[in-house]
Backbone as a chain_set.jsonl record, in Angstrom:
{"seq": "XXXXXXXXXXXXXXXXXXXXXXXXXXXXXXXXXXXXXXXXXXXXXXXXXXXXXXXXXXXXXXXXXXXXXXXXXXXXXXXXXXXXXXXXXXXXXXX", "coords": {"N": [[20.528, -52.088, -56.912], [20.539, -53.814, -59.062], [22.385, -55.432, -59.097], [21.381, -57.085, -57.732], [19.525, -58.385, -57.87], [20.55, -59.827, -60.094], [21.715, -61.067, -59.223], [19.931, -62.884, -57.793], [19.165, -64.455, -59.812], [19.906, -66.711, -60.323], [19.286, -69.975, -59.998], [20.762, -71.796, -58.37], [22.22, -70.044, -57.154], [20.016, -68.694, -55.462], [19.087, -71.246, -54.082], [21.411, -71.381, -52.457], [21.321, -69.2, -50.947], [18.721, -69.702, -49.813], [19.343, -71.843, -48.036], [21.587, -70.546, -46.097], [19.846, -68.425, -45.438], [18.927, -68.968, -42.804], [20.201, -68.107, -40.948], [22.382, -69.577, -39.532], [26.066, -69.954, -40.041], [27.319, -71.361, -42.78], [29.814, -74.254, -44.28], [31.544, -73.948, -47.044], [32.021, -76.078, -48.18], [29.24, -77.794, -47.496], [27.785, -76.419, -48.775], [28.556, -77.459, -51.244], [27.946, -80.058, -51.663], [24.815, -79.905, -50.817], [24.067, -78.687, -52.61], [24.957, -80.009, -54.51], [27.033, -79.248, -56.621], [30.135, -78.535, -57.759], [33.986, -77.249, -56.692], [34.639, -74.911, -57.326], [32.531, -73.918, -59.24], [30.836, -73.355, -56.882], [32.228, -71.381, -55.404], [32.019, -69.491, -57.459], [29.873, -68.703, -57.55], [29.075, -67.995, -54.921], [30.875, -66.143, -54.496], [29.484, -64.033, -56.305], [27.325, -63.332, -54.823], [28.606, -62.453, -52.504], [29.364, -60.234, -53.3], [27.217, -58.715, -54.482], [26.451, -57.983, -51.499], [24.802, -59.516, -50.15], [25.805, -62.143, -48.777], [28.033, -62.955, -46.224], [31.537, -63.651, -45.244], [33.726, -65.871, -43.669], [37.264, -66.817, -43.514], [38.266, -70.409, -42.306], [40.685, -71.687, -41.481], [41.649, -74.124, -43.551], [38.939, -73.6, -45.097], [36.499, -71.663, -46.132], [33.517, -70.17, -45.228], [30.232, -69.467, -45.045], [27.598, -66.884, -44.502], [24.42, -65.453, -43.738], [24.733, -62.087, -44.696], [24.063, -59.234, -42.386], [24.212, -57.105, -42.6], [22.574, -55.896, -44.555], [19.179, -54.479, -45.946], [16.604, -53.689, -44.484], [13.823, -53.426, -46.217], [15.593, -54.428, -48.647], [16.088, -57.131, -47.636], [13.508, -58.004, -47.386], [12.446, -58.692, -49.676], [14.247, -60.345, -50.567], [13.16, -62.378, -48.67], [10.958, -63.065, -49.542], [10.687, -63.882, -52.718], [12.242, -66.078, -52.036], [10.575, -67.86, -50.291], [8.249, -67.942, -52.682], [9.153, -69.185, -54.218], [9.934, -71.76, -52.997], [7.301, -72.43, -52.813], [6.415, -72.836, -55.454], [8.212, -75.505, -55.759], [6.903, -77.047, -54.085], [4.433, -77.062, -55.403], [4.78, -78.462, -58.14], [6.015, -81.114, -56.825]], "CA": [[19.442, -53.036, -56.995], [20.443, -54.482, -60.218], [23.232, -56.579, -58.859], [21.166, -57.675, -56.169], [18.324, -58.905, -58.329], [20.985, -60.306, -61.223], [22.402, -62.308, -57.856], [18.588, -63.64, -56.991], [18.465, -64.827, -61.068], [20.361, -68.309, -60.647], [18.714, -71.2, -59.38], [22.106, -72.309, -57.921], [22.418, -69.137, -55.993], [19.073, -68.973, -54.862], [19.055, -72.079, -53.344], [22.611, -71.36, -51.486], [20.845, -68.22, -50.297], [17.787, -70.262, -48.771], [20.101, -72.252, -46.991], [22.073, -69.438, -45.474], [18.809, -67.46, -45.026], [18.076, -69.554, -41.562], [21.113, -67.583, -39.709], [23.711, -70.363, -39.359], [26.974, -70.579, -40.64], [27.326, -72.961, -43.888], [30.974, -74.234, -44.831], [31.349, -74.064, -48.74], [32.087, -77.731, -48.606], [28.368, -78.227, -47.217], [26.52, -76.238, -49.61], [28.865, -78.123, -52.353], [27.585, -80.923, -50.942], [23.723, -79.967, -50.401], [23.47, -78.124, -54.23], [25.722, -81.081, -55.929], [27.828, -78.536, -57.144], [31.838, -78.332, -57.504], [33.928, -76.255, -55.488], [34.798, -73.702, -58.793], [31.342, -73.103, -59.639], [29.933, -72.637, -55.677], [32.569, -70.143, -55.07], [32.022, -68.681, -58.147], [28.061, -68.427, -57.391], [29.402, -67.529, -53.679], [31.491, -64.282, -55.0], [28.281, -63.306, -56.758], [26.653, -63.253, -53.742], [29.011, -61.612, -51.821], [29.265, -58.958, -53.928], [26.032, -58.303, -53.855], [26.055, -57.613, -50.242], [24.094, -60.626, -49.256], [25.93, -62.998, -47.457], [29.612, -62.699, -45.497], [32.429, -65.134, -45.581], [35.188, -66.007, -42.759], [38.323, -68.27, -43.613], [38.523, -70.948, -41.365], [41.985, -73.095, -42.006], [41.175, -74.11, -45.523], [37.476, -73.781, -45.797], [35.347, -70.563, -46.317], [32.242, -70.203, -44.148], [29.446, -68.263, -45.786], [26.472, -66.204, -43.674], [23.791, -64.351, -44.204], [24.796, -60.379, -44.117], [23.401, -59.014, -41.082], [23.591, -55.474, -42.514], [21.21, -56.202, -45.608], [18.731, -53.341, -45.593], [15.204, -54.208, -44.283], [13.545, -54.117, -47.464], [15.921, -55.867, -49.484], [15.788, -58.817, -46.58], [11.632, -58.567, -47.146], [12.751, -58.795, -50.83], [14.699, -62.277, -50.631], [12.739, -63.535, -48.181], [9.389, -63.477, -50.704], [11.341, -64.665, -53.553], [12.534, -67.584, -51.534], [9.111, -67.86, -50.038], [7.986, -67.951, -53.738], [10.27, -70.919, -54.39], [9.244, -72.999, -52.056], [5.74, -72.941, -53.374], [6.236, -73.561, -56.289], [8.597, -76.107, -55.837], [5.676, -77.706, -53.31], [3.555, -77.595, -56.133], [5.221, -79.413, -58.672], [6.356, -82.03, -56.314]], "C": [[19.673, -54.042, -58.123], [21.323, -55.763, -60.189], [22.356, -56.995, -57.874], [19.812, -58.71, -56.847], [18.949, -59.978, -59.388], [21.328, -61.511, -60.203], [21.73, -62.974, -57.857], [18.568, -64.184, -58.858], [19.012, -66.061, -61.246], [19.949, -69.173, -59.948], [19.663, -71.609, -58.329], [21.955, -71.377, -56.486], [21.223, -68.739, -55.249], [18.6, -70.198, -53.884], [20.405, -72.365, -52.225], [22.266, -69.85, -50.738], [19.489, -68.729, -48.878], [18.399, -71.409, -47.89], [21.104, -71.731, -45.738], [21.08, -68.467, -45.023], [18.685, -67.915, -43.275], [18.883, -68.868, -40.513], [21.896, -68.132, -39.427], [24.678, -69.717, -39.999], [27.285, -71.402, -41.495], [28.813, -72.772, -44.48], [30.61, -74.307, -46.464], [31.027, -75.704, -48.852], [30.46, -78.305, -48.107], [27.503, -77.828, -48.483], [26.978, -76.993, -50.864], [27.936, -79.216, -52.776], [26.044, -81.311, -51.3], [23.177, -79.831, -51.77], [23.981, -79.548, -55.085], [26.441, -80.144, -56.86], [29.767, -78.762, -56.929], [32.611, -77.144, -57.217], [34.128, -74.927, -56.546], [33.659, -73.039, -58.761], [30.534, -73.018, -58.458], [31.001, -71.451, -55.207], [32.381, -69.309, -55.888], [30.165, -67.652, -57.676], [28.473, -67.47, -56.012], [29.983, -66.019, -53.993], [30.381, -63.996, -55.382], [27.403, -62.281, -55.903], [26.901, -62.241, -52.646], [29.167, -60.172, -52.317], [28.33, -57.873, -54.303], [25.866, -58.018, -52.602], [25.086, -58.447, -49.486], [24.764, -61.621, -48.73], [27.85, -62.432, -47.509], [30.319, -63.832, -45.577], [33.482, -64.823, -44.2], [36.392, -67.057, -43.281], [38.072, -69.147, -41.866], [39.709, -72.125, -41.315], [41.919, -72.711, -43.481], [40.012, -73.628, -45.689], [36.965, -72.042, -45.854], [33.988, -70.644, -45.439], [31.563, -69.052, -44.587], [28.06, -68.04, -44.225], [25.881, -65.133, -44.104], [24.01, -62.897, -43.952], [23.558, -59.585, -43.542], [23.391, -57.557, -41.443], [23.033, -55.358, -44.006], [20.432, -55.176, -45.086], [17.236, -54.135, -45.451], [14.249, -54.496, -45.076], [14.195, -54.866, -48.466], [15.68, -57.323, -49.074], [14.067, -59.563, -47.138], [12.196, -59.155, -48.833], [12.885, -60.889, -51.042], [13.603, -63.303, -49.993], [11.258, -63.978, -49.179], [10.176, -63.94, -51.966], [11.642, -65.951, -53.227], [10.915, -68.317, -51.121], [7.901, -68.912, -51.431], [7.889, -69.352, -54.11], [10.1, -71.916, -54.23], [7.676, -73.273, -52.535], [5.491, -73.231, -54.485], [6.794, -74.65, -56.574], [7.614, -77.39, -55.109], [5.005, -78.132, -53.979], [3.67, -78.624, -57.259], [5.975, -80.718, -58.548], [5.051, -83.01, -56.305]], "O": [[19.011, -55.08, -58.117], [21.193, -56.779, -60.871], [23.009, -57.355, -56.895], [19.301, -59.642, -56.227], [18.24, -60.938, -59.691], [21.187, -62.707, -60.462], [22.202, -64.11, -57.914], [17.367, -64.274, -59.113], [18.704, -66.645, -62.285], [20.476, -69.067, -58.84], [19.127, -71.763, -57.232], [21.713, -71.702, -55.324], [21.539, -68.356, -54.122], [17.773, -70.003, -52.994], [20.443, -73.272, -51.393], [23.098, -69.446, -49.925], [19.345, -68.38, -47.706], [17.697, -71.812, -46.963], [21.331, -72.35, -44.698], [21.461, -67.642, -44.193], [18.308, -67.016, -42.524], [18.511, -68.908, -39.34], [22.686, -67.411, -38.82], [24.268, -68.76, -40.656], [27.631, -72.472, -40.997], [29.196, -71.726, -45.004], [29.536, -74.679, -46.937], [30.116, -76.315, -49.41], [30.378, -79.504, -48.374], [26.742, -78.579, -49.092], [26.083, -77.276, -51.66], [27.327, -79.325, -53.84], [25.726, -82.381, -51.818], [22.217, -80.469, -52.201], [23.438, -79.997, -56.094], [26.337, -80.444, -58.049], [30.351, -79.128, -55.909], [32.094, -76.045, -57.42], [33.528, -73.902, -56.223], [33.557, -71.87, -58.39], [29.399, -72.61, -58.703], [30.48, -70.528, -54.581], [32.479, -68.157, -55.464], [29.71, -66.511, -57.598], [28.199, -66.27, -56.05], [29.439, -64.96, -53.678], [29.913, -63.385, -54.422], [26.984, -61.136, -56.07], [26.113, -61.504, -52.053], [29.066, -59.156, -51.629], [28.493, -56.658, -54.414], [24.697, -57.652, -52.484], [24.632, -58.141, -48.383], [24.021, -62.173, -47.918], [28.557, -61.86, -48.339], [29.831, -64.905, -45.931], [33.885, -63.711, -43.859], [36.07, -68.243, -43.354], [37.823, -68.68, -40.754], [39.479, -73.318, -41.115], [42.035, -71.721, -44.202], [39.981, -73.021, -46.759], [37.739, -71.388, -45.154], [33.757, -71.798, -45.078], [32.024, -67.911, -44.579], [27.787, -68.819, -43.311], [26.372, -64.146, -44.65], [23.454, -62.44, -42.954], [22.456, -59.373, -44.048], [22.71, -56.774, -40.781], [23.312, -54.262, -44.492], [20.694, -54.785, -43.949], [16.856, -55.023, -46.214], [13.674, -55.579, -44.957], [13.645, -55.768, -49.096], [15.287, -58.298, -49.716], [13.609, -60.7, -47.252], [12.263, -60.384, -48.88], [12.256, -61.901, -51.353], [13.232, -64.411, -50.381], [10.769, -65.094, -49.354], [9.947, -65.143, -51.842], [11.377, -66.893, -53.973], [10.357, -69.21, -51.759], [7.191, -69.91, -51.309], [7.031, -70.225, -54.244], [10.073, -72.889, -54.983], [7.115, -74.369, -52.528], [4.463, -73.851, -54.755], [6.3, -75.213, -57.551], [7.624, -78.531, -55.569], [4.619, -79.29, -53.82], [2.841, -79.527, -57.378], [6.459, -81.361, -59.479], [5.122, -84.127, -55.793]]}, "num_chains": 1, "name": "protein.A"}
């Protein structure tokens, strides 16, 4: 639990989690892209992630292709998804 919660503690990676939460496929080079991040510090955030057991990766050529892990345990899933949930409302509110 402790890596899984230290994972959910970066802004960065929290927001490359609620983009991968929806069930797609996201190339690295998109979420680089979407966060404004460089490719060093989204794979670095990305290993985090994976290591935690929340999202999967495929090579594809050059690129990486991240996804949400499909064998996440039912409460951790409820977990993220209210944290993200969270997020969004407060980000709503201070908009």
């Amino acid at each position: 639990m402790q890596e899984i919660l230290s994972a959910l503690c970066d802004p960065t990676r929290r927001a490359a989690l609620g983009i991968l939460w929806d069930g797609g496929e996201h190339c690295i080079c998109e979420l680089m892209e979407r966060l404004d991040a460089s490719q060093s510090r989204m794979s670095r955030h990305m290993k985090v992630l994976r290591e935690a057991g929340l999202v999967a990766d495929r090579r594809d050529a050059q690129w990486v292709r991240f996804r949400r892990n499909s064998g996440v345990a039912p409460d951790i899933t409820a977990v993220i998804a209210a944290v993200l949930k969270a997020e969004n409302a407060l980000e709503q509110e201070m908009a």
